[in-house]
N, CA, C and O atoms as a MOPAC input file, in Angstrom:
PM7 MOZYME 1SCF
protein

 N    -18.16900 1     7.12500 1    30.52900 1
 C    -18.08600 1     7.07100 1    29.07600 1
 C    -17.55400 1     5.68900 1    28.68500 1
 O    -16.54200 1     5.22200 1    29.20900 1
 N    -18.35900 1     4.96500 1    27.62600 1
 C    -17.86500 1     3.69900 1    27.39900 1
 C    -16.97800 1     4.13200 1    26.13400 1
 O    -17.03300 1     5.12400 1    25.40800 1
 N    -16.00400 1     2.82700 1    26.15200 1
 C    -14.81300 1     2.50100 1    24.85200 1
 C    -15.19200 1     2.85900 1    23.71700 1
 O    -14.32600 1     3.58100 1    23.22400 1
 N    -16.35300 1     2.67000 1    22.81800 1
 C    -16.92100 1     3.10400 1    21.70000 1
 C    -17.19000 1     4.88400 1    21.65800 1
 O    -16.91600 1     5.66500 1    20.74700 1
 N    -17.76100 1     5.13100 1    22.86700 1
 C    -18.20900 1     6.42000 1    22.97600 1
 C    -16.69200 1     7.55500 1    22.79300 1
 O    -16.46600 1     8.57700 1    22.14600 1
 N    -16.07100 1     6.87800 1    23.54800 1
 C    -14.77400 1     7.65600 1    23.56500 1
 C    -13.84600 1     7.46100 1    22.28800 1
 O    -13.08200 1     8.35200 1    21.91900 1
 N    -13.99200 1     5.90500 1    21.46000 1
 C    -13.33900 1     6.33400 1    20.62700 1
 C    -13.98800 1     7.03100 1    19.15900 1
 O    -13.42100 1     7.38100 1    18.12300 1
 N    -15.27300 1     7.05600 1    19.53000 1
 C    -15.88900 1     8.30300 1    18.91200 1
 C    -15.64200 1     9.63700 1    18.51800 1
 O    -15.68000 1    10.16900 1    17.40900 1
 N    -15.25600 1    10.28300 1    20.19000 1
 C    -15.14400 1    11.11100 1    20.39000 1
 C    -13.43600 1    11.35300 1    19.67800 1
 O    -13.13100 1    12.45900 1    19.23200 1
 N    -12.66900 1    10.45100 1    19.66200 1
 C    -11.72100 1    10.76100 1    19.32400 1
 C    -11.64900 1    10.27600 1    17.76100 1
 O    -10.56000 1    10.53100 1    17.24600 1
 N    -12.43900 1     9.73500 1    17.04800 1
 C    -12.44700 1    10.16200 1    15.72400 1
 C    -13.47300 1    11.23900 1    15.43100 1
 O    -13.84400 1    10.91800 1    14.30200 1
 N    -14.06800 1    12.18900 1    15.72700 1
 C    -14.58000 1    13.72500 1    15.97800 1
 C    -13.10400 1    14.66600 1    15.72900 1
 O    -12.77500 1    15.44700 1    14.83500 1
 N    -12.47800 1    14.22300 1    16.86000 1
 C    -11.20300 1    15.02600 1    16.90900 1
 C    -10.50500 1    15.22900 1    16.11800 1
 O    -10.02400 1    16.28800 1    15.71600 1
 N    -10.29200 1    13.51900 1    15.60300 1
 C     -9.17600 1    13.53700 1    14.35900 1
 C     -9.89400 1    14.69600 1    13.18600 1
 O     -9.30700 1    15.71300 1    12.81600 1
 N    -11.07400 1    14.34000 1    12.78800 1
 C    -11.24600 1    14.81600 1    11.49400 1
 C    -11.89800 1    16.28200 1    11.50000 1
 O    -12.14000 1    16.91300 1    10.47100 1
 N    -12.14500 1    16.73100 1    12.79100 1
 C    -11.72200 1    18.37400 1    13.40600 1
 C    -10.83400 1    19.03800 1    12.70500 1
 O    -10.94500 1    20.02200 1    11.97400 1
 N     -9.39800 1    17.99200 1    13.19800 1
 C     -8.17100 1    18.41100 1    12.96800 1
 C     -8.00300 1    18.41500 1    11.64200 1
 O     -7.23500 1    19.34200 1    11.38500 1
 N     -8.34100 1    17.82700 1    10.61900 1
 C     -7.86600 1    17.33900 1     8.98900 1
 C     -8.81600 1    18.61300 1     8.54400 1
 O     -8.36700 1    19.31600 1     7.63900 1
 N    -10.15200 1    18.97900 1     9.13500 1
 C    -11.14200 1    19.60900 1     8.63900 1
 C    -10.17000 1    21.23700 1     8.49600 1
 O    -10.13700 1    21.90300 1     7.46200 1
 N     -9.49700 1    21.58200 1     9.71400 1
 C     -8.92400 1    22.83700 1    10.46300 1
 C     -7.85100 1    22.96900 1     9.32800 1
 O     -7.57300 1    24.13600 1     9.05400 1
 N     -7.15600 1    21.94600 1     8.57300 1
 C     -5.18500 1    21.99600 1     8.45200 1
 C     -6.15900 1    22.50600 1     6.72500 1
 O     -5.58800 1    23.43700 1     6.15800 1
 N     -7.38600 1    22.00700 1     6.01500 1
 C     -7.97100 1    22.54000 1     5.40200 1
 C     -8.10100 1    23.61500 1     4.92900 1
 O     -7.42100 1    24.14400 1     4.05000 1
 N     -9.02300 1    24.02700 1     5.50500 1
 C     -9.24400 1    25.51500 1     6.21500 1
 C     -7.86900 1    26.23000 1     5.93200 1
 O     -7.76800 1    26.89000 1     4.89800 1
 N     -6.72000 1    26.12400 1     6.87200 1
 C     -5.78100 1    26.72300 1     6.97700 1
 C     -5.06900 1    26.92300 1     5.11300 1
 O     -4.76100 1    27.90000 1     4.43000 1
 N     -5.06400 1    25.64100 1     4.92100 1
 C     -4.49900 1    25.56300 1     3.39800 1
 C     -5.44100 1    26.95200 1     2.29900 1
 O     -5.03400 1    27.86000 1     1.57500 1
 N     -6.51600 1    26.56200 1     2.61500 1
 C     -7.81700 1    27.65000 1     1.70400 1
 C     -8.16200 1    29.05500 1     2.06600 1
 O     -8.95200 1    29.85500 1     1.56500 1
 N     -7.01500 1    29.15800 1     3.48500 1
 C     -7.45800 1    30.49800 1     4.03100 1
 C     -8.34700 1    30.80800 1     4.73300 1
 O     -8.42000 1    31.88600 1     5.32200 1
 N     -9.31100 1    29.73900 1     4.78900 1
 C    -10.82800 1    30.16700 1     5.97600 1
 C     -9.88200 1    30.42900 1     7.53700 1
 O    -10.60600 1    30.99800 1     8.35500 1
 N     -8.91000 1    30.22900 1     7.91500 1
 C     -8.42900 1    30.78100 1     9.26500 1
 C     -6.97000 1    30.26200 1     9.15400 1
 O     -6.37700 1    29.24200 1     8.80300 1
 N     -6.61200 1    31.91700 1     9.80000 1
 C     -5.27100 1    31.79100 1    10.33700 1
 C     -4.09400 1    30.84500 1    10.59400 1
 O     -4.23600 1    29.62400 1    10.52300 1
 N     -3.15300 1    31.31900 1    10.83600 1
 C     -2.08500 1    30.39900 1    11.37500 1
 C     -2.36000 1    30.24500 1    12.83800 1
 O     -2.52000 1    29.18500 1    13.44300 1
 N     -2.38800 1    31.33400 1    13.26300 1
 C     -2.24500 1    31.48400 1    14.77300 1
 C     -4.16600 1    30.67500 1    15.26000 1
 O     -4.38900 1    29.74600 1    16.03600 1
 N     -5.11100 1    31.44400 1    14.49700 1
 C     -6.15800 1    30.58200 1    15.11700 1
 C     -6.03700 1    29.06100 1    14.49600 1
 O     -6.63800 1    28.27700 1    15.23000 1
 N     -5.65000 1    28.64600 1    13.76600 1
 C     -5.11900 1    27.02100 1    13.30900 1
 C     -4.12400 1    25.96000 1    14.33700 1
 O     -4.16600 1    24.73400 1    14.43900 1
 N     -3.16900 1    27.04200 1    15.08400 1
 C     -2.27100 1    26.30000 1    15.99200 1
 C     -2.86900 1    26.12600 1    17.28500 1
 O     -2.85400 1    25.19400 1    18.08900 1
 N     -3.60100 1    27.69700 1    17.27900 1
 C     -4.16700 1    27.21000 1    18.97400 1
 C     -5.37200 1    26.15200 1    19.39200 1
 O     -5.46500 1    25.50400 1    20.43500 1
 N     -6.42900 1    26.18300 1    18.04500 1
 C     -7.29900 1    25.73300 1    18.17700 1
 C     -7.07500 1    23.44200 1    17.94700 1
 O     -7.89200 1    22.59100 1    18.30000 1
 N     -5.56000 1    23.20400 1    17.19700 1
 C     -5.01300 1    22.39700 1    17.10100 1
 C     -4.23100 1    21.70100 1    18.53600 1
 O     -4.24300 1    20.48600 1    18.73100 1
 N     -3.51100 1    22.76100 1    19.55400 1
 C     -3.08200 1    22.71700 1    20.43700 1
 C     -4.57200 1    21.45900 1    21.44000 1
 O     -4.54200 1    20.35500 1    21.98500 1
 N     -5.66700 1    22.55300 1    21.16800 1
 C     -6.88000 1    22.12000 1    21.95700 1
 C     -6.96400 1    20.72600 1    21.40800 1
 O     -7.17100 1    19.70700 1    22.06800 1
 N     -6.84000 1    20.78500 1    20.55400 1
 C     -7.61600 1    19.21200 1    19.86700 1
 C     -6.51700 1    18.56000 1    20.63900 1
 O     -6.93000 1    18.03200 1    21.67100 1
 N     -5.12300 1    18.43700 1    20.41200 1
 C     -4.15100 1    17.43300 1    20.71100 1
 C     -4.52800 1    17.54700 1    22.25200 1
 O     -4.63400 1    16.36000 1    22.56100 1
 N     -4.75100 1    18.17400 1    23.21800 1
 C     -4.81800 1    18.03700 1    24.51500 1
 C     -6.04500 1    17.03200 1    24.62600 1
 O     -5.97200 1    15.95700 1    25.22200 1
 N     -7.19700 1    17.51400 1    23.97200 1
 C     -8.39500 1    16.54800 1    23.96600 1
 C     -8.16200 1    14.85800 1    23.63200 1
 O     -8.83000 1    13.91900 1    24.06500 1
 N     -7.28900 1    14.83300 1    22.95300 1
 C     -6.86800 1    13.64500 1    22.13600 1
 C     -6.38900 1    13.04300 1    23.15400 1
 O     -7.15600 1    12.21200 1    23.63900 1
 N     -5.25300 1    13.17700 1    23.72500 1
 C     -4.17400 1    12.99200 1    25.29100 1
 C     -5.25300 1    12.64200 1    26.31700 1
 O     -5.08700 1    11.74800 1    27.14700 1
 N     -6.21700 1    13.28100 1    26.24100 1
 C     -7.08200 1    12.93800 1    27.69700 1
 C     -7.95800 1    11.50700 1    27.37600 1
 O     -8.24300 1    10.54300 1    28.08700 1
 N     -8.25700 1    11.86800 1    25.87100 1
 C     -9.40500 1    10.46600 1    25.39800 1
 C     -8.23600 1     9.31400 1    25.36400 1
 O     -8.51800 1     8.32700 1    26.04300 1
 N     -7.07200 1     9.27600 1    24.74300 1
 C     -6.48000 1     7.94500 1    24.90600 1
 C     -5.68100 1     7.80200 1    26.23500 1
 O     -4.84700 1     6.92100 1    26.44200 1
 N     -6.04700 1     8.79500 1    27.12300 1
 C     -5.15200 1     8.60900 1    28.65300 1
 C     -6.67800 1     7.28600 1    29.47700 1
 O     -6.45500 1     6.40400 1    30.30700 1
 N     -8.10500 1     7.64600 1    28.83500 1
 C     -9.11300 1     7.32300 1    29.67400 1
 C     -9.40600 1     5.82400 1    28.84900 1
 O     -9.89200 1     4.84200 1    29.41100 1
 N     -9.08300 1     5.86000 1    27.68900 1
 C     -8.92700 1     4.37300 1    27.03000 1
 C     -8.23900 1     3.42400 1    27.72600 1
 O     -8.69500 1     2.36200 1    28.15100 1
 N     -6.77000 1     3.97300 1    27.86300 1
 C     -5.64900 1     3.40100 1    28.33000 1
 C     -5.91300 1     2.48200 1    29.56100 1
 O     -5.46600 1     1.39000 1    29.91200 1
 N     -7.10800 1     3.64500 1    30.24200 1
 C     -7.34500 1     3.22600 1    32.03400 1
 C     -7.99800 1     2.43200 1    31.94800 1
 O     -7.52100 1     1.33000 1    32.22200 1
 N     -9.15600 1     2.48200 1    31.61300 1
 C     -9.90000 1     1.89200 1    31.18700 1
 C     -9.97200 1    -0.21800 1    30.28700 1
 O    -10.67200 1    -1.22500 1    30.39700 1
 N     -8.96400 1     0.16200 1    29.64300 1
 C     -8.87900 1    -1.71500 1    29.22300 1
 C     -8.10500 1    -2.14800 1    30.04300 1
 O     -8.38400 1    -3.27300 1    30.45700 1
 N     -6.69600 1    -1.39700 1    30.68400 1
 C     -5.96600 1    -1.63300 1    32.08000 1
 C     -6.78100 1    -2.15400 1    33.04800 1
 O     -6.57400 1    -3.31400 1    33.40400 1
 N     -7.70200 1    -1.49700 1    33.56200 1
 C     -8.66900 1    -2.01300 1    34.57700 1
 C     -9.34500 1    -2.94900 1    34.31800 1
 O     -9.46900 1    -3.70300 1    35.28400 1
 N     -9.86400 1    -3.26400 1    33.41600 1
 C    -10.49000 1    -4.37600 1    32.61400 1
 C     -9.19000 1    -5.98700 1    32.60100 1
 O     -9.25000 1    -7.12400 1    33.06700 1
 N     -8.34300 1    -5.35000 1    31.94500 1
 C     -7.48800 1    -6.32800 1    31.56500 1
 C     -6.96100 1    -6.89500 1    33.07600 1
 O     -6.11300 1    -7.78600 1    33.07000 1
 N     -7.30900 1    -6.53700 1    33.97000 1
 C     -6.65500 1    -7.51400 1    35.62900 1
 C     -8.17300 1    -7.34700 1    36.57200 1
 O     -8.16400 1    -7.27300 1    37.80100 1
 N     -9.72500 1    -7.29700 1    35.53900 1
 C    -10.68400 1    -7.70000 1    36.55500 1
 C    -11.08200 1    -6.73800 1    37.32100 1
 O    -11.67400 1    -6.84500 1    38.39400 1
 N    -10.72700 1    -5.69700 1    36.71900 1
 C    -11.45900 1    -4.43200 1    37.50600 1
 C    -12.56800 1    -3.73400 1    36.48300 1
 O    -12.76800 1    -4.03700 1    35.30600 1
 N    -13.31000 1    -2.59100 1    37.36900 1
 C    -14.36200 1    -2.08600 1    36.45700 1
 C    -13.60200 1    -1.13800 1    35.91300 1
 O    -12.73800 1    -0.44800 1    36.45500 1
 N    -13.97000 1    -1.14300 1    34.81700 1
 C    -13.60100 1    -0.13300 1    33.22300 1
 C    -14.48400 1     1.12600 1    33.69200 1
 O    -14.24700 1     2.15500 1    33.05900 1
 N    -15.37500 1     1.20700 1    34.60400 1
 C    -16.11500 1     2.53900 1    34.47000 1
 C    -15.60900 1     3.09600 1    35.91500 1
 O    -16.20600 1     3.99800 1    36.50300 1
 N    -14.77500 1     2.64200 1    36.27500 1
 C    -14.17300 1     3.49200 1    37.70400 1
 C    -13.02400 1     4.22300 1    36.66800 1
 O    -12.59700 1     5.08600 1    37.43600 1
 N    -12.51600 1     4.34500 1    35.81800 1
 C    -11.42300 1     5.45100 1    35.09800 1
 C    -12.13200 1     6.05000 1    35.26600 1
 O    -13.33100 1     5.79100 1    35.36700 1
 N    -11.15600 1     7.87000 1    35.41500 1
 C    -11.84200 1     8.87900 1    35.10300 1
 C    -10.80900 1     9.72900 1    34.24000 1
 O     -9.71100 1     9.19600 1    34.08000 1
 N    -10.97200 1    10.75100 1    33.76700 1
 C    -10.43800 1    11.38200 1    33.09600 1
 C     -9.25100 1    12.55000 1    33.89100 1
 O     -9.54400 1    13.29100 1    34.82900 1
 N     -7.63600 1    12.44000 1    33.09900 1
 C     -7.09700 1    12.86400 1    34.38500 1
 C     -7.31700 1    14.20700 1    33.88300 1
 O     -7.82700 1    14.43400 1    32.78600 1
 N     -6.91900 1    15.11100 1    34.71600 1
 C     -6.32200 1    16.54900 1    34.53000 1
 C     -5.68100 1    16.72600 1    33.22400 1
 O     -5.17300 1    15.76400 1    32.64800 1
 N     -5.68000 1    17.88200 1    32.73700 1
 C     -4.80600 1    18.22800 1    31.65200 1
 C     -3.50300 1    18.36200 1    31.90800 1
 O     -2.69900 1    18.20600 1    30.98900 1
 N     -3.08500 1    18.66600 1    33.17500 1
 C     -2.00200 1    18.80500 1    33.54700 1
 C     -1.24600 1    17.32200 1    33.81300 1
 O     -0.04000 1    17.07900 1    33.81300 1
 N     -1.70200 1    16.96100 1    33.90400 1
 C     -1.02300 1    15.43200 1    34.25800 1
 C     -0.90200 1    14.46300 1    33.07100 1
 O     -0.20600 1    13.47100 1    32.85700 1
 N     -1.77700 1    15.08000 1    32.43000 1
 C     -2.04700 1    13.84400 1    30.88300 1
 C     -0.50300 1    14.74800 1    29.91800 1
 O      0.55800 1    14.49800 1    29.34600 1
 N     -1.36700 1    15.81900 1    30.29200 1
 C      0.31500 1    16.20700 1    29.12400 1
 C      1.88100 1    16.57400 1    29.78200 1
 O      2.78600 1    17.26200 1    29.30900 1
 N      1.77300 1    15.63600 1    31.37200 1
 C      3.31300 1    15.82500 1    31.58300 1
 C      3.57700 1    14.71500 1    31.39800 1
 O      4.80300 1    14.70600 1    31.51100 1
 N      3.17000 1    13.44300 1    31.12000 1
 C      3.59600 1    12.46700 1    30.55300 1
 C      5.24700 1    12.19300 1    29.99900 1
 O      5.87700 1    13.21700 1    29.73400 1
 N      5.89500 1    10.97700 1    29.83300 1
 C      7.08600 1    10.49300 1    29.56900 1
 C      6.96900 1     9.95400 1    28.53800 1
 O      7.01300 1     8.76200 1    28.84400 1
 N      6.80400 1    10.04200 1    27.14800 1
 C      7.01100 1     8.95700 1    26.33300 1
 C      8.67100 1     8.51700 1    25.34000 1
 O      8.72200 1     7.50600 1    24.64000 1

């Protein structure tokens, strides 16, 4: 997946999310289906800027940008920030 493609994908996400908090305000869905389905987006989000991240990193010291791959969910969201 190239840089454009992905940050595509992650403005999809964003406005998922704005589309959902919507919704929630107007009543088309739940609290509970609003948080979980939000939960998903933010994990999706974590993985697209974990593969950005790798990605200009590798680039930025002369390596190929298309050897990143996308980590685990588990690893993207045990993160330290």
């Amino acid at each position: 997946m190239q840089d454009n493609e992905i940050l595509t994908r992650i403005n999809d996400l964003v406005s998922e999310e704005h589309e959902l908090r919507g919704k929630l305000a107007s009543g088309e869905v739940t609290t509970d289906e609003e948080n979980a389905r939000v939960k998903e987006l933010e994990v999706a989000l974590d993985q697209c800027w974990d593969l950005l991240r790798q990605r200009r990193a590798r680039r930025s010291v002369g390596e190929d940008p298309d050897s990143a791959a996308a980590r685990p969910v588990s690893e993207v969201e045990n993160y330290q920030q």
